[in-house]
N, C-alpha and C positions, 0 to 999 in steps of 0.2 A: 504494500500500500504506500504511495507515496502522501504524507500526512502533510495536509496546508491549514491546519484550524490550531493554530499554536497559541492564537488570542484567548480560545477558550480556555485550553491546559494543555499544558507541555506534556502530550501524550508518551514520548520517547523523553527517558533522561538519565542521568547519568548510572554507569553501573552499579559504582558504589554509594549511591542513594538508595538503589533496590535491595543492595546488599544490607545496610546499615537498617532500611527497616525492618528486613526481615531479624537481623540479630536483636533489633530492640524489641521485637514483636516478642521472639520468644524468651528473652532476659528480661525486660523493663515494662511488661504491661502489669504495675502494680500503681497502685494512687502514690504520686509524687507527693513527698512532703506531709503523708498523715502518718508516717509510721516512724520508730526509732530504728527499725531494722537497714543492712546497708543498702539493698535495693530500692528503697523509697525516697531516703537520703542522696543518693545518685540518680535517682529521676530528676528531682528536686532542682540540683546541679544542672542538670544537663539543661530543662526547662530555663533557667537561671540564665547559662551560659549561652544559649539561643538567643536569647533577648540580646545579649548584650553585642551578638551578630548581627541582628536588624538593626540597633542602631548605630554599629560601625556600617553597613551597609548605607544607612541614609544620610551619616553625618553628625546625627543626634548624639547629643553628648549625655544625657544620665537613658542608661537602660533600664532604670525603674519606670520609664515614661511607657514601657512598651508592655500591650497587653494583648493574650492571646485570645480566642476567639475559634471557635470550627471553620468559620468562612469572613470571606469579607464582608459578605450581607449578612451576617448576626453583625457585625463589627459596624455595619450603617447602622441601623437598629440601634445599637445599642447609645449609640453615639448622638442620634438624631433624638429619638427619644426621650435620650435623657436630659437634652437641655431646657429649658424654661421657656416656654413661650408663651406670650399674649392675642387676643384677639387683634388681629390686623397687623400684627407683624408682618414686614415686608420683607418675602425670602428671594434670593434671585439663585438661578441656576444655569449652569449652561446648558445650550442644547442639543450637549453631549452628553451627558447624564444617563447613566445605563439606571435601571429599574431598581437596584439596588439601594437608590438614590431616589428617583422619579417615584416610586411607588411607596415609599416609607413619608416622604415628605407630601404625597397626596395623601395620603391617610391623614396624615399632620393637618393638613388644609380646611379635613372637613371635620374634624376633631377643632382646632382651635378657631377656624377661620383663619386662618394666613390668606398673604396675597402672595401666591408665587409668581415671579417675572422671572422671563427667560432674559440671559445675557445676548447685550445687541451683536451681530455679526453681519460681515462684507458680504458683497454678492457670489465671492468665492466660499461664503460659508469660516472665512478666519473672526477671531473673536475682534469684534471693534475697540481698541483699548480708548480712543479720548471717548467715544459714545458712552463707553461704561463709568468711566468718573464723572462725567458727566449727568449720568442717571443714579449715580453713588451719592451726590453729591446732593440732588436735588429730590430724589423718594429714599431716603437713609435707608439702609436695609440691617435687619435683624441678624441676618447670618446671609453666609455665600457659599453656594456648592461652585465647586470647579474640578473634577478631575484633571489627571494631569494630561492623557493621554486617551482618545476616542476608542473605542473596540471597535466601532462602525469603519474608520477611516485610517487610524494609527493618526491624525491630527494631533502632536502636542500643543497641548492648551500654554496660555504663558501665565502660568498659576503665580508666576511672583510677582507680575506687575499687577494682577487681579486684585492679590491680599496686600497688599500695598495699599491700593485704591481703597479695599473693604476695611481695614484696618483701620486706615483716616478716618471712613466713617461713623467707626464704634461698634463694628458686624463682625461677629465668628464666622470663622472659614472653615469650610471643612474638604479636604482632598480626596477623592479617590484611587490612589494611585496601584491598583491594582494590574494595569495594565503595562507600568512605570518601571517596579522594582527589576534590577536583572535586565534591565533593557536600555532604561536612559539613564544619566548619573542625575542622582539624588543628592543634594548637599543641602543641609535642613540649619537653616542661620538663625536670625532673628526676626527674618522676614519671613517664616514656615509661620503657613495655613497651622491654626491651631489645633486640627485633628488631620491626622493623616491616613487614611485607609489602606491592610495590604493583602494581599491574594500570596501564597504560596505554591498553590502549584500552577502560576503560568511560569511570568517570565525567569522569576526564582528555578524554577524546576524541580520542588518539593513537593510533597504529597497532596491528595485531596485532606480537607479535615485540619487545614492550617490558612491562619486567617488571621485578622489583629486589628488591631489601631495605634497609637501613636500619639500620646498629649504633649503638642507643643507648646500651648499659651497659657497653661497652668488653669484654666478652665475646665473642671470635673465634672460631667455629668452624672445625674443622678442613674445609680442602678435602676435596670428596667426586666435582669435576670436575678433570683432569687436562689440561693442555697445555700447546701455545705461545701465548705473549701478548709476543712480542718482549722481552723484559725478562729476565736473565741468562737467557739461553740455555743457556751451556753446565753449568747447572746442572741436574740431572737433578729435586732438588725445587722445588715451588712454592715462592717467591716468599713469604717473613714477612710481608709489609706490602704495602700500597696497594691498587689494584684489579687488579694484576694476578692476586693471591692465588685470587680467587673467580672470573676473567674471564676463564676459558681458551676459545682458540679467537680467531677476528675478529670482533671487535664491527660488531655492525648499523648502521654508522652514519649512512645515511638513516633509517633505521626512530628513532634517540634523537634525528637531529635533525629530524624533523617532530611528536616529541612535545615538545622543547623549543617548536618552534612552536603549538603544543596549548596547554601549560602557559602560554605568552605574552597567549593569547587568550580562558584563560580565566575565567568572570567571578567574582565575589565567592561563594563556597562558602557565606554565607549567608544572602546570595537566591535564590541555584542550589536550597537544602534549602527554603525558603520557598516556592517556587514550586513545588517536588513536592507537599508536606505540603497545599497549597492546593488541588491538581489530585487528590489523592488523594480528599481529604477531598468537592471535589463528585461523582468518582465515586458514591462510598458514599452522597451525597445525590441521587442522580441513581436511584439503586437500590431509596433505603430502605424499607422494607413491602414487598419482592416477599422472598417465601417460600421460593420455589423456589433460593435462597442461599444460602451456609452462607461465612462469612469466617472467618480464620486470620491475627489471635488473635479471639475474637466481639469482646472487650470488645477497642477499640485507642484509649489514650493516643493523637494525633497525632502531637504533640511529638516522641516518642520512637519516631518512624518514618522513611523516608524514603520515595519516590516507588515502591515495591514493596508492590500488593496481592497476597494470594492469597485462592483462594477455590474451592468446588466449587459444581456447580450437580447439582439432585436428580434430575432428569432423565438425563442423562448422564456419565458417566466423563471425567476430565481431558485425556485425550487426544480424546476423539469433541468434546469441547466447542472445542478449541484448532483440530482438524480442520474443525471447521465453519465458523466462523472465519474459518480461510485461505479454503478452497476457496467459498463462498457470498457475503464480507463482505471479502477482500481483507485479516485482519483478523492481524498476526503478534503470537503471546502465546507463550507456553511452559507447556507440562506434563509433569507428571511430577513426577521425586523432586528436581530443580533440585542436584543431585551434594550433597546434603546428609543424608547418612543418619540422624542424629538427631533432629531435629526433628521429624520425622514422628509421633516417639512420645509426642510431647507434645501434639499437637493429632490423634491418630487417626487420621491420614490414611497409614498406611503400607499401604493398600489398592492404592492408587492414585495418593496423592501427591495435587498441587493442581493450579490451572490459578495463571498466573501472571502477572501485569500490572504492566510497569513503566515508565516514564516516563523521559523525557529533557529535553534541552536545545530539541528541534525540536517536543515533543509539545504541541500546542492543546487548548485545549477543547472546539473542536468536535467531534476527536477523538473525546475521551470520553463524549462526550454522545450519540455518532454508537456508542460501543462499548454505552456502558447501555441504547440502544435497541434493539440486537440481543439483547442478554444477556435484557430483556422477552419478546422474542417466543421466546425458547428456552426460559424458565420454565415 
């Protein structure tokens, strides 16, 4: 099979990530941290010592800030949830915003009344940065979503002039950069979105079942998961501080330490974006003058992309194109709405949505040179 849906999850990854979970699976599946025995106490550590790899990974300087999670959508949840909102709070969001985001903050909407506004963007579909402090400026916003990087597009958002602008205005930022870690370089200053979102098994290349968030601006949301986490027990409320606060329940702790093994192994974020940006770019040259294409954005900066095309072909619907694909060409893409409901409206395609093409760490070029010569005889 040749695998193009690496936005989703890094289906192929390293050996000694498969390896390490298998050894943690059968040494280390015990509750980290409830026991005095040495295997709980080495969960514990290892749990510990993961952390303190995401935030060498992002730049983040205390790795107490980092909190683990099953997925990045308990990690929106938990985060969105748990802030304070008012009736008519003004949220803005880009619209790029995977459902992770869009679907937790519509609940929010009709739960508090917010007024969600989407962030303004050019005709090529790039975020309008003076449009947006301008509208920062002038409807104050309560909070700002901004991913860093589209699933739809591989579009990097420029999330630091964003929280700049949001900042000024007195608004929480919150990032999703699930699509980010392992792929672009992350360097988390003092201008870092106050919550950071992350996914482990894409661009990281760790398991399903690892997921987190990240408190940059010293703003805690209130818990919105309830349990035991070994830690005052016989106290009926969660826990003020640490990770036990947000970390109810047993932690996975094969599943954080085969992505500490992930994180160990993997390589420079950017030559990892280099070598999409590269692979993307002969796609598109491998295509150019066939007619029967239509790409999403037409006009694409490189630069300001990662290893995620979309595109439809005029012949058939996104799904019959991704169908064919498999079943003819051995050939795995994605289509549809890629759980991102706004973007559609900006490039037309809420018909039908796109067909989708992403790249990885294991993807060749002969690959894609092997995908453009099918995508020819489909035109």
């Amino acid at each position: 099979m040749i695998y193009l849906d690496y936005a989703a999850t890094s289906y192929i990854k390293e050996e000694c990530v498969y390896q390490e979970m298998d050894r943690l699976f059968r040494t280390m599946s015990v509750n980290a941290g409830r026991g005095t025995y040495p295997a709980s106490r080495q969960a514990q550590k290892l749990i510990d010592e993961t952390r303190a790899q995401i935030a060498s990974q992002t730049g983040w300087y205390d790795p107490s800030d980092v909190y683990f999670t099953a997925s990045a959508t308990q990690a929106c949840n938990i985060v969105l949830q748990g802030l304070s909102w008012e009736q008519g709070d003004i949220v803005y969001l880009s619209p790029y915003e995977h459902n992770a985001i869009a679907r937790v903050m519509e609940t929010l909407r009709l739960r508090y009344k917010l007024q969600i506004r989407l962030l303004p963007v050019d005709g090529d579909g790039y975020i309008d940065l003076e449009q947006t402090r301008q509208l920062f400026r002038t409807y104050a916003p309560k909070a700002v979503c901004a991913m860093m990087v589209s699933n739809v597009t591989g579009y990097i958002l420029p999330v630091k002039q964003i929280t700049q602008y949001a900042h000024a205005a007195g608004a929480v930022v919150i990032s999703d950069m699930a699509q980010a870690l392992g792929i672009v370089p992350v360097e988390l200053t003092k201008d870092a979105p106050d919550f950071i979102i992350f996914a482990g098994h894409k661009g990281i290349g760790g398991p399903f079942g690892t997921g987190g968030f990240i408190v940059c601006g010293g703003k805690m949301p209130e818990p919105v998961l309830y349990g035991g986490n070994g830690v005052d027990s016989r106290n009926l409320q969660m826990p003020l501080t640490g990770s036990a606060r947000y970390e109810a329940g047993s932690s996975n702790a094969p599943a954080i330490g085969a992505l500490k093994k992930a994180l160990e192994v993997l390589p420079d974020p950017r030559e990892t974006l280099q070598r999409e940006q590269h692979q993307i770019a002969l796609l598109q040259k491998e295509l150019r003058g066939q007619r029967g294409i239509c790409f999403y954005p037409a006009h694409r900066i490189q630069e300001r992309f990662t290893g995620i095309l979309s595109f439809r072909l005029r012949r058939y619907t996104p799904e019959e194109t991704a169908d064919i694909l498999s079943a003819e060409y051995d050939i795995a893409v994605r289509s549809g709405y890629h759980c991102a409901p706004y973007v559609h409206d900006i490039y037309g395609t809420g018909d039908t949505g796109t067909v989708r093409v992403s790249v990885g760490r294991y993807t060749t070029e002969e690959e894609l040179i092997r995908l453009a010569e099918v995508l020819h005889k489909l035109c």
